[in-house]
C-alpha positions in Angstrom: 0.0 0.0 0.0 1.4 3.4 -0.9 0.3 6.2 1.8 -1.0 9.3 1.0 -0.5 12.4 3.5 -3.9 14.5 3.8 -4.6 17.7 4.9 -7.7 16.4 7.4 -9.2 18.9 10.3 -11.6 17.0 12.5 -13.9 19.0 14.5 -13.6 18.4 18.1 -15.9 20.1 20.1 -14.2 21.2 23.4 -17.2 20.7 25.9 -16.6 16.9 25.3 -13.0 16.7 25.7 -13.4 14.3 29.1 -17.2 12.3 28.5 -17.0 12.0 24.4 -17.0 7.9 24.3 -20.0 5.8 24.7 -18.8 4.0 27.3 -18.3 6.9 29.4 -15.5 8.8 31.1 -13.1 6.5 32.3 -13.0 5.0 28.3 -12.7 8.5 27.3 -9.7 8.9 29.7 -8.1 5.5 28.3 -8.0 6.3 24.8 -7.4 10.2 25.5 -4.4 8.8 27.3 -3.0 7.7 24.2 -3.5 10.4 22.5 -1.0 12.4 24.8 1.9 9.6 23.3 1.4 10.7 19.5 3.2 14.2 19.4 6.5 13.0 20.6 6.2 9.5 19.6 5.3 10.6 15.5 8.4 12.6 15.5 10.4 10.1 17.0 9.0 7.5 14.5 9.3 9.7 11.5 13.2 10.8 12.6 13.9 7.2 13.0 13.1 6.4 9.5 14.6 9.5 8.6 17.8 8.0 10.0 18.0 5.3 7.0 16.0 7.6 4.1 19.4 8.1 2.7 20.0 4.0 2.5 16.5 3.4 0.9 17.5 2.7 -3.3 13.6 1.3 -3.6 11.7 4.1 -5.7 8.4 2.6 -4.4 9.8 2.3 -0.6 11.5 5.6 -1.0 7.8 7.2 -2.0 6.4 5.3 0.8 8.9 6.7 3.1 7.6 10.1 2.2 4.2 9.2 2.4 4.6 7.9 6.2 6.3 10.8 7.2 3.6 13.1 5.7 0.9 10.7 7.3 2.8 10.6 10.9 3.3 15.1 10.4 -0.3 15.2 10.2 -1.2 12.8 12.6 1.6 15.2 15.3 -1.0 18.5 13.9 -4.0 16.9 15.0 -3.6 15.3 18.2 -0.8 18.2 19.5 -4.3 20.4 19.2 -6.1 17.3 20.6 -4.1 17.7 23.6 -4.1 20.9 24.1 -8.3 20.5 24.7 -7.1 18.1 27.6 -5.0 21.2 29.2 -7.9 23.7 28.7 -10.0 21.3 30.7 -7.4 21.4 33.6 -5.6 18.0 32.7 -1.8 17.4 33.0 -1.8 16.4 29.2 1.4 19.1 28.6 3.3 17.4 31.9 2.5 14.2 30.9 3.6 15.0 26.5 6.9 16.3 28.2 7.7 13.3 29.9 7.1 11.5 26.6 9.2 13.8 25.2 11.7 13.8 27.5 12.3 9.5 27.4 12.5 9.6 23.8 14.8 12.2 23.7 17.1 9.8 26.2 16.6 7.6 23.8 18.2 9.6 20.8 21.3 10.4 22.8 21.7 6.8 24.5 20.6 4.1 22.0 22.1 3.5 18.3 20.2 4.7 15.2 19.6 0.7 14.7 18.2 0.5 18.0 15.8 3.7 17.6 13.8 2.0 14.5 13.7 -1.5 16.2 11.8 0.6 19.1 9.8 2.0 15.9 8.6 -0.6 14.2 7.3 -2.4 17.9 5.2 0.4 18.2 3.9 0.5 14.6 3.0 -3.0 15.2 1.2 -1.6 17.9 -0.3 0.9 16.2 -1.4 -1.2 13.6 -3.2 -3.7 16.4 -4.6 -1.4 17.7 -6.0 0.3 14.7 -7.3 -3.1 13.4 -8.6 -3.9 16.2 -11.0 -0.6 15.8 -11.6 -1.0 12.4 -12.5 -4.5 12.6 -15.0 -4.1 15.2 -17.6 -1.2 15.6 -18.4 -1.8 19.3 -14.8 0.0 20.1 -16.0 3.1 19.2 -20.2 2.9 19.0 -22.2 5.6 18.5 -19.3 8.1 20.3 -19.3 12.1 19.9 -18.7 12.1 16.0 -16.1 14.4 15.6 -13.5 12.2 18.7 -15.0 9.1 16.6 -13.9 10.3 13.6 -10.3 11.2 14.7 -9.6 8.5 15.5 -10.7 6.0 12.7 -9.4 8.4 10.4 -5.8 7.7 12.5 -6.6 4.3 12.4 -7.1 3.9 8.8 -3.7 5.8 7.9 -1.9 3.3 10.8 -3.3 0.8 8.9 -2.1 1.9 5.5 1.5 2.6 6.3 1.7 0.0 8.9 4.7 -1.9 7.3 6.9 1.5 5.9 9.3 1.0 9.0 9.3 -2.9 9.1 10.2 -2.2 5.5 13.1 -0.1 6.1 14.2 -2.1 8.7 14.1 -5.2 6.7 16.2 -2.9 3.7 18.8 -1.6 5.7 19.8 -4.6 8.8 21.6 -7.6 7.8 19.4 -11.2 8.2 20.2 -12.9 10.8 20.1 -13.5 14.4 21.0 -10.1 15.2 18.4 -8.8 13.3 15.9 -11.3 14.8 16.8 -10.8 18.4 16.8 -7.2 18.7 12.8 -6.7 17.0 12.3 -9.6 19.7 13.9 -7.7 22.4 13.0 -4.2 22.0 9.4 -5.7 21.1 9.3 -7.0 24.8 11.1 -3.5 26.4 8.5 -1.5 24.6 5.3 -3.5 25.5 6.3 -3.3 29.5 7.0 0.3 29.4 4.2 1.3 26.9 1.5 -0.2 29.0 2.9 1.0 32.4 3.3 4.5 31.2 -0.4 3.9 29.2 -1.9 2.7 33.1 -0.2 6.1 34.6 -1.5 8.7 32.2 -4.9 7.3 31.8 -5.2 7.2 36.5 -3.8 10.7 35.8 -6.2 11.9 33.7 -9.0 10.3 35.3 -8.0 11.3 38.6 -7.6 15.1 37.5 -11.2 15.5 35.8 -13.1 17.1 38.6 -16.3 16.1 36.6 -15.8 12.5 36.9 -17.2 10.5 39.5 -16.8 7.0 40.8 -13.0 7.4 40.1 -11.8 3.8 41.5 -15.3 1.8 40.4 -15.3 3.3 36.8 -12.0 1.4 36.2 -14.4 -2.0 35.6 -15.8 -0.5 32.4 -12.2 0.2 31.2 -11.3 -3.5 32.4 -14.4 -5.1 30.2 -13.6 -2.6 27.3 -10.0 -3.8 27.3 -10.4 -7.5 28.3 -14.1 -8.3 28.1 -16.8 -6.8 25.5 -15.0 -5.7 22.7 -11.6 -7.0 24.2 -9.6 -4.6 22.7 -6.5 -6.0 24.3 -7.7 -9.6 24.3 -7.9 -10.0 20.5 -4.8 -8.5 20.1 -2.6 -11.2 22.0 -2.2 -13.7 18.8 -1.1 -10.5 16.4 1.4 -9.7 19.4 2.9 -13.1 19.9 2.9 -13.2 15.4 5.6 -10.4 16.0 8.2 -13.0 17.5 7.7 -15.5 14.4 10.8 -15.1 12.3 9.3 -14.9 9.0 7.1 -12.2 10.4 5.9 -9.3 8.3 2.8 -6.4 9.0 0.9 -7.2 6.0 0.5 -11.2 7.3 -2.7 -9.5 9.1 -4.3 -8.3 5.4 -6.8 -5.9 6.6 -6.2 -3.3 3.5 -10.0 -4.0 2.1 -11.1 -1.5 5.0 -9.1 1.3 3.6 -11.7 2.0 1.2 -13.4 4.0 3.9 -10.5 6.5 3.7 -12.3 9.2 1.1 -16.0 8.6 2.8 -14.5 9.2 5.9 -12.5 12.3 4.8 -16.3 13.8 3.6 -17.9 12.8 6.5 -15.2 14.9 8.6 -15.3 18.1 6.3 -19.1 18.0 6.7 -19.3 17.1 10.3 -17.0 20.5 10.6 -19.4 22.8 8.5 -22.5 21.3 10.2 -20.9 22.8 13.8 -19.8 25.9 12.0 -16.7 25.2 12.5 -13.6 25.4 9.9 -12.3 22.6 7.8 -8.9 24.5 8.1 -7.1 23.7 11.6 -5.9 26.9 13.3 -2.0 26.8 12.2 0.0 25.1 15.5 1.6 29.0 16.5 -2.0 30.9 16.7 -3.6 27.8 18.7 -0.7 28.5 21.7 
């Protein structure tokens, strides 16, 4: 699949910032919470890649190459002025983006260029679960506030489409063999312990700093049977995470690209979700929204 960077502007409207999900608050938090990784985490993604664009001979990879990074730049727009409805509601979304920030940045100075896309392409693969995941099944998102619905499927659907650029590189530019092989493993086990515990952090912080929410420790269960239960976001992901550690292993083995047809409806759904509300199709540029 060769992605395509567009110029999308959902409309999020502000007043549902904390309670836009279906399932109520403490989803909302969850998947806001993963929202606050993106900013730092595109950029560290797309300089990763950037790392090896010189090494890249492939016209088609090289053009897919560009195409992530305009997909992963747009996907940094939108969820940096995402966030930055989390801090207007009184959330630590800007503490919590700086920490981000701030590990990945330890990353860069400490860990080899090698090292930086094998910690890459474990979280593309996770990307790309979770994405399918959503795509696959409509319970994960319902009948949410439109415009936090759309955002997100319209992430997931780009995810989805560039989902194997990286492994690509990565595949291009290591030698085969067992080094190869053990540090995806490894870095694919380092990243899924301190993903999840840093996930579990932001979302009790979040949750814990909404003054509108109530039942703070009980609402956790409906996060539990989101995650494990009814849809089992996390649950149906376990055989596509083990797949990662087969040798022969590549992001397309899952063939979901039949859902990407919904990529130009959704697109028109978003522009005319934004005029309904009055609001622009044109995001506010990143300099006038501080």
């Amino acid at each position: 699949m060769m992605p395509v960077r567009r110029d999308v502007h959902p409309h999020l409207p502000p007043e549902r910032i904390c309670n836009w999900h279906e399932r109520g608050q403490h989803v909302t938090h969850f998947i806001n919470a993963l929202s606050i990784f993106f900013p730092a985490g595109e950029r560290f993604f797309m300089d990763s890649v950037r790392n090896y664009r010189d090494r890249v001979t492939d016209p088609e990879l090289r053009q897919a190459v560009a195409g992530f990074i305009g997909q992963e730049a747009m996907h940094t727009r939108e969820h940096i002025l995402y966030n930055r409805l989390l801090d207007d509601a009184g959330l630590p979304a800007a503490q919590l983006d700086h920490a981000v920030a701030k590990l990945l940045n330890l990353l860069r100075r400490i860990l080899p260029e090698s090292w930086q896309l094998a910690h890459t392409i474990a979280l593309e693969h996770y990307t790309a679960m979770l994405a399918g995941g959503m795509l696959s099944d409509p319970r994960h998102m319902g009948v949410s506030e439109p415009g936090y619905r759309q955002v997100w499927t319209w992430h997931a659907l780009e995810e989805t489409e560039h989902k194997a650029v990286a492994y690509d590189v990565w595949n291009t530019v290591m030698k085969p063999g067992p080094y190869r092989y053990l540090l995806r493993a490894f870095t694919m086990l380092t990243t899924t312990v301190t993903f999840w515990a840093l996930v579990f952090v932001f979302h009790v912080r979040l949750v814990l700093a909404d003054k509108t929410c109530r039942n703070k420790l009980r609402g956790f269960g409906s996060v539990m049977t989101f995650l494990w239960g009814s849809p089992g976001v996390l649950r149906k992901m376990i055989p596509e995470w083990f797949d990662y550690f087969r040798p022969g292993f590549h992001p397309w083995d899952a063939d979901n690209r039949a859902e990407l047809a919904r990529i130009l409806p959704l697109i028109e759904e978003i522009e005319e979700t934004a005029i309904r509300a009055g609001a622009s199709t044109k995001a506010p540029s990143l300099r006038s929204a501080a």
